[in-house]
C-alpha positions in Angstrom: 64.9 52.8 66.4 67.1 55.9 65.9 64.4 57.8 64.9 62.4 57.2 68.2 65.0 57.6 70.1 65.8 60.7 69.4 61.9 61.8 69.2 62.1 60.9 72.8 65.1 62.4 73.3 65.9 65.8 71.8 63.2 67.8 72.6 62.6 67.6 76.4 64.1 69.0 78.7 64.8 66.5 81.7 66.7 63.9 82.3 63.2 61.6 81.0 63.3 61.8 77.5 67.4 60.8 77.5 66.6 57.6 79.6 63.7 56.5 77.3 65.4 57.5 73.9 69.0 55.5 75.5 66.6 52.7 76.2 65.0 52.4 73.0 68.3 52.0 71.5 69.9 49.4 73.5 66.8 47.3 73.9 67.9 44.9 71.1 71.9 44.5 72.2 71.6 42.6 68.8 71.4 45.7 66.4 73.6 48.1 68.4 76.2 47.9 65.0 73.8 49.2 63.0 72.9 51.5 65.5 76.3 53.1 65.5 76.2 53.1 62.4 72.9 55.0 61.9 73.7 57.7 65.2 77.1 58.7 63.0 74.9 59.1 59.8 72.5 61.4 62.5 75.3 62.8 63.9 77.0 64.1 60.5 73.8 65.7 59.8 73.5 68.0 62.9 77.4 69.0 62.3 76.2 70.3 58.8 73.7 71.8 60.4 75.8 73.5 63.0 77.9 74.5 60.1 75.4 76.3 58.2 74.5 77.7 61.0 77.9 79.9 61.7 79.2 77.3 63.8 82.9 75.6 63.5 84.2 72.9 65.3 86.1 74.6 67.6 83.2 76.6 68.5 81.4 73.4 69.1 83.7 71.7 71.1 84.4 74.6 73.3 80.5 74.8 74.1 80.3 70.8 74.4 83.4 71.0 77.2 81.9 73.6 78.9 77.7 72.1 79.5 78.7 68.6 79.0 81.8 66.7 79.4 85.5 64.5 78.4 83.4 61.6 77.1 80.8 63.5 75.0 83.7 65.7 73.8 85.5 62.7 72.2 82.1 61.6 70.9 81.6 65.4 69.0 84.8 64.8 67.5 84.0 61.5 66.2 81.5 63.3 64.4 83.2 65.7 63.6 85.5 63.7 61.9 82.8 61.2 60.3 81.6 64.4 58.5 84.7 66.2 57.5 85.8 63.1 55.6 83.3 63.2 52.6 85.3 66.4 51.4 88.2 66.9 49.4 89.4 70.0 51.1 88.7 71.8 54.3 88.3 75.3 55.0 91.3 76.5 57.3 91.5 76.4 61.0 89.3 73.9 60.4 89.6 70.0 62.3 91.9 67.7 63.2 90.1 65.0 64.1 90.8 61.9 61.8 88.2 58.6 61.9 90.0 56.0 63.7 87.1 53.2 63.6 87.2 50.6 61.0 84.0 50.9 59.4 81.0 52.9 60.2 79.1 49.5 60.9 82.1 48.8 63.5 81.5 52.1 65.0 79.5 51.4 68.3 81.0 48.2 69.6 84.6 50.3 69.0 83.2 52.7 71.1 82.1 51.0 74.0 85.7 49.5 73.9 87.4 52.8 73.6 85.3 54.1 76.3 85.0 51.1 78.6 81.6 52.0 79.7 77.9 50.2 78.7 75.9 51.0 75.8 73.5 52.7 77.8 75.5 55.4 79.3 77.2 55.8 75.9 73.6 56.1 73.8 73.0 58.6 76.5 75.9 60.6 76.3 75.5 60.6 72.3 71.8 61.8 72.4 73.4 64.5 74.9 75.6 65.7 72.3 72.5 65.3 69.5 70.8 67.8 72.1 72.7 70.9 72.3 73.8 70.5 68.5 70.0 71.2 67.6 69.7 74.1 69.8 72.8 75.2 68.9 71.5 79.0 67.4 72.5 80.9 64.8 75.9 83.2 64.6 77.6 85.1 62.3 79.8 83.3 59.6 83.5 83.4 59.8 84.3 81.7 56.7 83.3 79.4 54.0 82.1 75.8 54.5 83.7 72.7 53.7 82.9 71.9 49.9 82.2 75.6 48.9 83.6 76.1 46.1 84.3 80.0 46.7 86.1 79.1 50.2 88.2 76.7 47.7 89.1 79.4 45.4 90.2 81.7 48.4 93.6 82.6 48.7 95.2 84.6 51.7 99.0 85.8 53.1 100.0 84.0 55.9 102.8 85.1 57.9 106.4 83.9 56.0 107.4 80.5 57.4 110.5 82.0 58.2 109.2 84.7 60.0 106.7 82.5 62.1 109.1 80.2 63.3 111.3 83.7 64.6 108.2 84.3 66.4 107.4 81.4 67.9 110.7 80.9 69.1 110.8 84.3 70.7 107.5 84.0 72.4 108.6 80.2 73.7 111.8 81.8 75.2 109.4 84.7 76.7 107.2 82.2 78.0 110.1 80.0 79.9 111.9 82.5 80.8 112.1 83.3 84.9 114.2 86.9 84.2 111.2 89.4 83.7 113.4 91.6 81.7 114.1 88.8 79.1 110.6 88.0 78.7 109.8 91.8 78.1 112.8 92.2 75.4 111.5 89.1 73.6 107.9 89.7 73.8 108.4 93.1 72.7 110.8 92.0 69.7 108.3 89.5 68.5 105.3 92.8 68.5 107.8 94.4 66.5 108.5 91.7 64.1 104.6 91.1 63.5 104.3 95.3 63.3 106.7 95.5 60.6 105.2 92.3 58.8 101.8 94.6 58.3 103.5 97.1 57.2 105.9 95.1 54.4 102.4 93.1 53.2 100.4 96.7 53.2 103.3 98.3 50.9 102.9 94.6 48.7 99.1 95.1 48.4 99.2 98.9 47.6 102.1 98.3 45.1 99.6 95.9 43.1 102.8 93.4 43.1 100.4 91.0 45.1 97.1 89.6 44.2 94.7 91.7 46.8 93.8 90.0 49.9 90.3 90.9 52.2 89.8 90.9 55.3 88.6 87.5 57.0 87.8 86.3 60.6 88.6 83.9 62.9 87.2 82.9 66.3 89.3 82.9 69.8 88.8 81.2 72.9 87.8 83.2 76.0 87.3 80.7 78.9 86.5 81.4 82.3 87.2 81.9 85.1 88.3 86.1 84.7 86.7 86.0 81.3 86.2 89.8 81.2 90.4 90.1 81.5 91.1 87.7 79.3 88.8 89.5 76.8 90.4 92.9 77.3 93.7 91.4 76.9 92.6 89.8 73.3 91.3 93.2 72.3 94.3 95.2 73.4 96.2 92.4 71.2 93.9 92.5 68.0 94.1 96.1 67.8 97.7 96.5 68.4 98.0 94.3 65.0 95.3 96.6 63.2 92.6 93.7 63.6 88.9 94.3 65.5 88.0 91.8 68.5 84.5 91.0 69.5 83.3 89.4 72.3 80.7 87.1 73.1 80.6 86.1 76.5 77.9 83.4 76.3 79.9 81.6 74.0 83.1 81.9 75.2 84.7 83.3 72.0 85.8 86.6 70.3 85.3 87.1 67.3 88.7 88.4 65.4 88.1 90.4 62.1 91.9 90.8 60.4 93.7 89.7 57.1 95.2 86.4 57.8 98.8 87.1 58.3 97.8 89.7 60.8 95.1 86.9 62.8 97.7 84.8 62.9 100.1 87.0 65.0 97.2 87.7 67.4 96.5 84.3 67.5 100.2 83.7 68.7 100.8 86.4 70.6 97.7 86.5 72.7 98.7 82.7 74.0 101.6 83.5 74.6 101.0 86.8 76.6 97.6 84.8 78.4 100.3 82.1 79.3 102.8 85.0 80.9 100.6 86.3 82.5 99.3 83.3 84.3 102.4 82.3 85.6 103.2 86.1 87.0 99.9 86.0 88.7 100.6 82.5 90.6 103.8 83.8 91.7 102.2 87.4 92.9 99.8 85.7 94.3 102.2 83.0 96.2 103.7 85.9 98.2 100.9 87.6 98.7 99.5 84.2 100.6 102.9 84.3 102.3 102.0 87.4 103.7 99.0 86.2 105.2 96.4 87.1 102.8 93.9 84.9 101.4 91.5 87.1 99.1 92.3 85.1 96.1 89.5 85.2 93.4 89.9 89.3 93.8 93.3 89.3 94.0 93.8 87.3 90.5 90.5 89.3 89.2 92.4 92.7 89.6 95.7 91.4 88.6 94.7 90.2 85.5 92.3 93.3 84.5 95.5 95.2 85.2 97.7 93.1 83.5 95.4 93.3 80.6 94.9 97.3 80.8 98.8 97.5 80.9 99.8 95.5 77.8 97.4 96.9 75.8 99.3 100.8 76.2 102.8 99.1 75.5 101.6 96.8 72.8 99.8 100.4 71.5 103.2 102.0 71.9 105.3 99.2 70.0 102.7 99.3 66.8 102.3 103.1 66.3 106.6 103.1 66.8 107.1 101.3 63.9 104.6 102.5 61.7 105.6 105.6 62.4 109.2 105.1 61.1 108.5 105.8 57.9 105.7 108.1 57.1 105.1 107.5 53.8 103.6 104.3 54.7 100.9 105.6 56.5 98.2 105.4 53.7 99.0 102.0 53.0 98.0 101.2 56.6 94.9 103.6 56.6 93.3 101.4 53.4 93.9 98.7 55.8 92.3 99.5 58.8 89.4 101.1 56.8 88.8 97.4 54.9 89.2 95.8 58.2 86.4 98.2 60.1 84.3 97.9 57.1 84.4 93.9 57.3 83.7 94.0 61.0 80.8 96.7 60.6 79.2 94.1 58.0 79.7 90.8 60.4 78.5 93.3 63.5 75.9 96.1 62.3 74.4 96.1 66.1 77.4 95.4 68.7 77.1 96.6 72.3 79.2 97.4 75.3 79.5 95.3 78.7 80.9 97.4 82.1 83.2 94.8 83.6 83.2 94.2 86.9 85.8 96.5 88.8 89.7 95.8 90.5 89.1 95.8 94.0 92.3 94.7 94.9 94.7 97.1 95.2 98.1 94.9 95.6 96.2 92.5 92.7 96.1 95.9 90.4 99.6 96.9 91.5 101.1 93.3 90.8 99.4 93.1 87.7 100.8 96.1 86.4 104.0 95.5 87.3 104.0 91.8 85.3 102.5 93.8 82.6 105.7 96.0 82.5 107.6 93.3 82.6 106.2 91.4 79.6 105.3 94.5 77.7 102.1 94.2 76.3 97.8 95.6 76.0 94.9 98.5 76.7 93.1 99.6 79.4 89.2 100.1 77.9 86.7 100.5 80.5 84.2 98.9 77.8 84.4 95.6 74.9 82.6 95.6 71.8 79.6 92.5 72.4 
């Protein structure tokens, strides 16, 4: 049944195929446990698949919530799940999502209870899902999969537990702050805390008194709406912590290419600063509606280009400060900037550049540099590596 199902199901592209293949497998209300059962077993398979084709889940579900929606994202994580339990370890960054049914057998009436809804909207919704994880193409590798034995043997500095929870304490206190001044000393202090970590674990891995890390990569969210912003504002972060940024606009990632400790403060800080800057832009924007304006999608499209450009020369300005405190240092960093452009050159032989669409509102631009002051952070690049 499964397998007709999805014959009639996967490979069309209307809303046909899906009706017949949904029909097929609710036509004997009878079987639909072993049905569940047998659409997990199919569904593990095209995770694996996905997998071995670059993807991760993140990557998945980000695509899923974007062209489909809440229901078939809950469904992609029950896969998700079914699969990731048949290993012993998982690769980092990997999933969180645990299986909460009872047996695989129990799987499909647990579903329709979870989801209150009738098997045939929920066969649908799973063939959906079975859909765009076939076409799902291939993309460049960020790390090992689950059960490779190399990714197991793989060891990499993370940022000291001590130090991260400094961080993250600075950044919440940046981010709840209301006195712009604050949030620029804390931001700024939590830049410089990550700058000098680089430098400390560069010094380590010169000195040989460390086993010798490489560069790895990890993948970073960049949603719409004012995608192009938000991707300026992740580049201007990455290379103010000595990591390269990629984007890929029709996913809705970038690509970050770093050593760990280093992906992990971008990872932080780029929240953080996205989250700052949302909140200044609401309240720019506020007044400026006050005033009698309404131009809002231009308004927060130049404010957040700004903001972006803006950070990127402070953030700049707080990395090259401290490494320049001591000089000697400098060919320790040098190493490893060259290891991290070499690793990026290998995952990226043929990147592009995009022209983003310009700030045609003045007061946005001028608001948006002035919250970018105030938070201290990014670069202005007229072009992002694609």
């Amino acid at each position: 049944m499964v397998d007709r199902a999805c014959e009639a199901a996967l490979y069309g592209d209307g809303d046909a195929g899906l009706d017949a293949g949904a029909s097929v497998l609710v036509g004997d209300g009878g079987q639909w446990g072993g049905v569940g059962r047998e659409l997990l077993g199919r569904g593990e398979a095209y995770v694996r698949q996905a997998w071995e084709r670059g993807w991760q889940p993140a990557d998945v579900l980000r695509l899923v919530g974007r062209d489909l929606g809440e229901r078939h994202l809950r469904i992609t994580r029950d896969l998700i799940a079914a699969e990731a339990r048949w290993y012993a370890r998982l690769p980092e960054r990997w999933t969180d999502a645990e299986v909460w049914w009872a047996a695989d057998g129990e799987y499909g009436e647990a579903l329709v209870r979870r989801e209150k809804s009738d098997r045939f909207s929920l066969a649908t919704a799973v063939l959906e899902v079975f859909r765009l994880l076939i076409r799902l193409p291939s993309i460049e590798a960020v790390g090992p999969l689950p059960g490779d034995p190399v990714g197991d043997a793989l060891e990499h500095a993370h940022l000291e537990p001590r130090m991260l929870g400094r961080i993250r304490a600075l950044l919440a206190k940046a981010e709840a702050t209301n006195f712009p001044d604050e949030a620029e000393a804390l931001s700024a202090k939590a830049q410089e805390l990550m700058a000098r970590h680089t430098v400390d674990e560069a010094l380590l891995a010169a000195s040989g008194k460390v086993p010798a890390q490489v560069p790895v990569a990890c993948r970073i969210g960049v949603k719409a709406p004012y995608e192009e912003a938000k991707a300026v504002l992740l580049d201007a972060v990455a290379t103010a912590n000595r990591c390269r940024a990629v984007w890929n606009s029709a996913f809705e990632f970038s690509t970050v290419v770093g050593f760990e400790s280093d992906l992990e403060a971008v990872e932080l800080l780029y929240t953080s600063l996205l989250v700052q800057g949302t909140a200044a832009m609401t309240r720019a924007e506020a007044a400026q509606r006050s005033g009698g304006r309404k131009r809002t999608k231009t308004f927060r499209q130049s404010f957040l280009l700004a903001y972006a450009s803006r950070l990127g020369q402070r953030l700049a300005e707080t990395a090259e400060h401290t490494a320049a405190e001591a000089p000697d240092n400098l060919p320790a960093l040098v190493a490893r900037d060259v290891a991290v452009t070499s690793r990026a050159d290998e995952m990226f032989p043929r990147t592009t550049t995009t022209r983003l669409r310009g700030a045609t509102d003045h007061a946005g631009w001028e608001d948006g540099t002035a919250a970018a002051d105030r938070a201290h952070m990014a670069t202005r690049r007229s072009s992002l590596p694609r």
